[in-house]
MARMIKE-209164 format. One line per 8 residues: for each residue x, y, z of C-alpha. Coordinates in Angstrom, 1 decimal, m for minus. Layout:
# MARMIKE-209164
X:Y:Z  ...
# end
This chain:
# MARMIKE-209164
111.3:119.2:125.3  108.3:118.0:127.0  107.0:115.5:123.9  110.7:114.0:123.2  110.4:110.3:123.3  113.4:108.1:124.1  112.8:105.0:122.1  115.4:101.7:122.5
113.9:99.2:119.2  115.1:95.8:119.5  114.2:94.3:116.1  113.2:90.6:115.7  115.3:88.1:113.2  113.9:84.5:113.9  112.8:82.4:116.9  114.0:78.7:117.9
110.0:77.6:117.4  110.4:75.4:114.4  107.3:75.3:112.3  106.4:71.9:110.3  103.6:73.2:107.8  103.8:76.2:105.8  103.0:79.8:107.1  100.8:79.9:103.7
98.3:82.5:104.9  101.6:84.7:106.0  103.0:85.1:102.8  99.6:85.9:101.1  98.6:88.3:103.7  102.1:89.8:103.1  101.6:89.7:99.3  98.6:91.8:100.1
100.3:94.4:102.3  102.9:94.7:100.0  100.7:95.5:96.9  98.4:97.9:98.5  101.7:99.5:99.8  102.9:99.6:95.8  99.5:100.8:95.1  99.4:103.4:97.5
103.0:105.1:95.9  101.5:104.9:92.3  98.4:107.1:93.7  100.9:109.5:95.5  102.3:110.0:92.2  99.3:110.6:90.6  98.1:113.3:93.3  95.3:110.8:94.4
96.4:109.3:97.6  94.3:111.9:99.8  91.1:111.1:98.0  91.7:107.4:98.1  92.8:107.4:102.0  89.8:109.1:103.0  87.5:106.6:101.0  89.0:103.8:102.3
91.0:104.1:105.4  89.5:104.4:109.2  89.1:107.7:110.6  87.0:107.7:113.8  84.8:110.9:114.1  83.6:109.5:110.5  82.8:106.1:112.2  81.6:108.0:115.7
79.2:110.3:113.8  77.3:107.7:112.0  77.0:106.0:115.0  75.8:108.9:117.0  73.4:109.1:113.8  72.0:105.7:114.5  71.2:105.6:118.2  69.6:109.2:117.9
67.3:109.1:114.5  67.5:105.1:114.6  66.8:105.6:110.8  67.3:102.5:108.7  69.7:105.5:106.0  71.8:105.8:108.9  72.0:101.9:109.5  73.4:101.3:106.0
75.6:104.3:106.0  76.6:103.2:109.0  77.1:99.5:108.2  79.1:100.5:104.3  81.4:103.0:106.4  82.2:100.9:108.8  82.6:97.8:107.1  84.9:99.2:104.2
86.7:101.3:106.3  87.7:98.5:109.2  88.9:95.9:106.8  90.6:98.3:104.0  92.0:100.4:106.9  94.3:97.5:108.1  95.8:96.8:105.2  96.7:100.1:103.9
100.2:101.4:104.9  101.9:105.2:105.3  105.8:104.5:105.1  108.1:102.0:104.1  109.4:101.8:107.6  105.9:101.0:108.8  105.1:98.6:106.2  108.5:96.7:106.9
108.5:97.2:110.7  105.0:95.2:110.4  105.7:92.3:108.1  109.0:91.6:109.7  106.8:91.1:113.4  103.9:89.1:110.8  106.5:86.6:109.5  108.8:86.2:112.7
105.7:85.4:115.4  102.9:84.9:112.7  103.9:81.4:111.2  104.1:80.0:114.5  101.0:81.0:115.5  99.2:80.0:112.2  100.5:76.5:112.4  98.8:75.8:115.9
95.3:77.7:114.7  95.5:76.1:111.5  95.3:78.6:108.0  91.4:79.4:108.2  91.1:79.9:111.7  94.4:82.5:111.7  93.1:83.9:108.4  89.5:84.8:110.9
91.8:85.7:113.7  94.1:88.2:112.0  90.8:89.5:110.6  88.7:89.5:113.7  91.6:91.0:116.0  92.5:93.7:113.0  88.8:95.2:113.4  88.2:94.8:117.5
91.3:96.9:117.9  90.6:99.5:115.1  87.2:99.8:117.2  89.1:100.1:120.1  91.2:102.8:118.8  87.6:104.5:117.6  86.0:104.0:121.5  89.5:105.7:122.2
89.5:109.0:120.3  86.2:109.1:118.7  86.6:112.5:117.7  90.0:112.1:115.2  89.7:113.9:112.2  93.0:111.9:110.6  92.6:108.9:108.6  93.9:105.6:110.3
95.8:102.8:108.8  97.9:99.8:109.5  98.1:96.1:110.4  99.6:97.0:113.8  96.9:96.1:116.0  96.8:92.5:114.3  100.1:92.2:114.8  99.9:93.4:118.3
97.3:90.1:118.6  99.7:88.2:117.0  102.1:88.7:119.5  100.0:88.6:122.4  98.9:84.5:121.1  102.3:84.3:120.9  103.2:85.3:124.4  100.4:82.8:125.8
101.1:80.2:123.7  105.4:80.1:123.3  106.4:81.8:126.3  109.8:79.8:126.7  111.0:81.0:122.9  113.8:82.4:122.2  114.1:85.4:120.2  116.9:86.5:118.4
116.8:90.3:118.2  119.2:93.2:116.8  119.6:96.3:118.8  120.6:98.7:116.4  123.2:101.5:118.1  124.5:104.5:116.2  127.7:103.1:114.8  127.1:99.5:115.4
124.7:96.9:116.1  124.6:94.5:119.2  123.2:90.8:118.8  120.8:89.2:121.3  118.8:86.7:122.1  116.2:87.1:124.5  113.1:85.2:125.6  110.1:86.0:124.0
108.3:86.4:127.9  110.8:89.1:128.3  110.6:90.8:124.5  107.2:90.8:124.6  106.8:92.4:127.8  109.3:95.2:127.2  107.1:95.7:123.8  103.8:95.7:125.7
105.0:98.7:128.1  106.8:100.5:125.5  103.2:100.9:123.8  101.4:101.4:126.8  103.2:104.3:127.7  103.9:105.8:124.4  100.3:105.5:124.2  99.5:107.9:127.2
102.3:110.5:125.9  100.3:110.0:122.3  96.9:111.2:123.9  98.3:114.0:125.1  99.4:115.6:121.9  97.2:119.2:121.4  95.5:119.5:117.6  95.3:115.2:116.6
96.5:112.5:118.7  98.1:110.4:116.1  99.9:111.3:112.7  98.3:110.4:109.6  98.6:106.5:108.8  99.3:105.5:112.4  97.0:103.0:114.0  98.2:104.6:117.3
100.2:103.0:120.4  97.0:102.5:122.6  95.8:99.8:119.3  99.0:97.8:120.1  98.0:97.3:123.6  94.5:96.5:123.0  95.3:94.0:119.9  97.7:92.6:122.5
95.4:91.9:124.9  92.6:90.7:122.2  95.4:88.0:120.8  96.1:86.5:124.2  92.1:86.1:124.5  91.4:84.8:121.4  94.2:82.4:120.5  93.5:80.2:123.5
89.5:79.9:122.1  90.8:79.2:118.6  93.3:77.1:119.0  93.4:74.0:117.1  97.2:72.5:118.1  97.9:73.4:121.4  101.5:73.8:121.8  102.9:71.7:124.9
104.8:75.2:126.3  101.2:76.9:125.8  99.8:78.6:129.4  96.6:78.6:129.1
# end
């Protein structure tokens, strides 16, 4: 079975990082993600999700053809069509969700490593940076596979920045982590240097077996593997620009 993937999860409970002010903008943006989720099961009721997740989620040859539109006819039609697609698409896409499991998976990484991180950018500047780091890597994931034809959606590649701010900035953390086996599951607690790494190469590679895959890349809803890396890699450059309480473990 040539496209069998062996995957070990080790699933994130809590840190030792004690955080003083409230994660505020965490439990709103999960109050969001949550709704839109709810939202999304009334419409698959109602036969309507298709229709709504092509209006409003990312897919790339929609986002790559405009833009191909633009440098070629440089007409201002194309510039607004362009600018509306784009726009709606990058910042609804990221907050629309396929599965429970996804949805879950997601908030569980937002709340463990995303308080932490909001209390030493303060709650505007990780509002911008969840934001900011949501649409570089769904642009990424565009520059990627400009040619998908299925739609795109997810918060993973802000949570992917998330975690790489993390790793720059609370690199001594300890994580406590679950590995869930088949009959039962085996406590642990690791440092977040270590957890984050083995989560950063699990992507990468799942990401190269993920472009692989003849007749569409990534399922329907998935952000895609090779996001994760890049919102990784976006988080650990932005948090250190952005920071406003620079934690005395920080690296950079």
């Amino acid at each position: 079975m040539p496209n069998a993937q062996f995957r070990i999860p080790m699933i994130p409970i809590a840190d030792n990082i004690r955080t003083p002010s409230r994660p505020i903008v965490v439990y709103v943006l999960i109050g969001i993600h949550v709704a839109l989720f709810l939202r999304s099961l009334q419409l698959q009721v109602a036969g309507e999700l298709g229709d709504f997740l092509r209006t409003w989620s990312l897919v790339p040859v929609r986002i790559y053809s405009s833009a191909l539109e633009v440098a070629n006819t440089n007409n201002p039609a194309a510039w607004v069509t362009l600018i509306v697609i784009g726009s709606v698409s990058l910042i609804w896409g990221m907050f629309l969700h396929g599965s429970l499991a996804q949805l879950l998976g997601n908030m569980l990484f937002l709340w463990v490593f995303g308080k932490n991180v909001e209390h030493i950018l303060g709650h505007w500047r990780f509002l911008g940076f969840y934001l900011l780091a949501g649409i570089m890597t769904q642009i990424g994931q565009v520059l990627i596979q400009p040619n998908m034809t299925a739609s795109l959606a997810g918060a993973n590649g802000a949570i992917a920045a998330i975690l790489g701010g993390y790793l720059l900035s609370f690199p001594k953390a300890r994580i406590d982590s679950i590995m869930p086996l088949i009959i039962v599951s085996i406590p642990m607690k690791i440092s977040a240097f270590f957890y984050l790494l083995w989560w950063f190469l699990q992507q990468f590679f799942y990401g190269i077996g993920k472009l692989n895959v003849v007749g569409g890349i990534n399922p329907l809803f998935s952000i895609g593997y090779w996001s994760h890396g890049i919102g990784l890699i976006i988080g650990a450059a932005l948090v250190p620009l952005l920071v406003k309480r620079k934690p005395p473990t920080a690296i950079y």
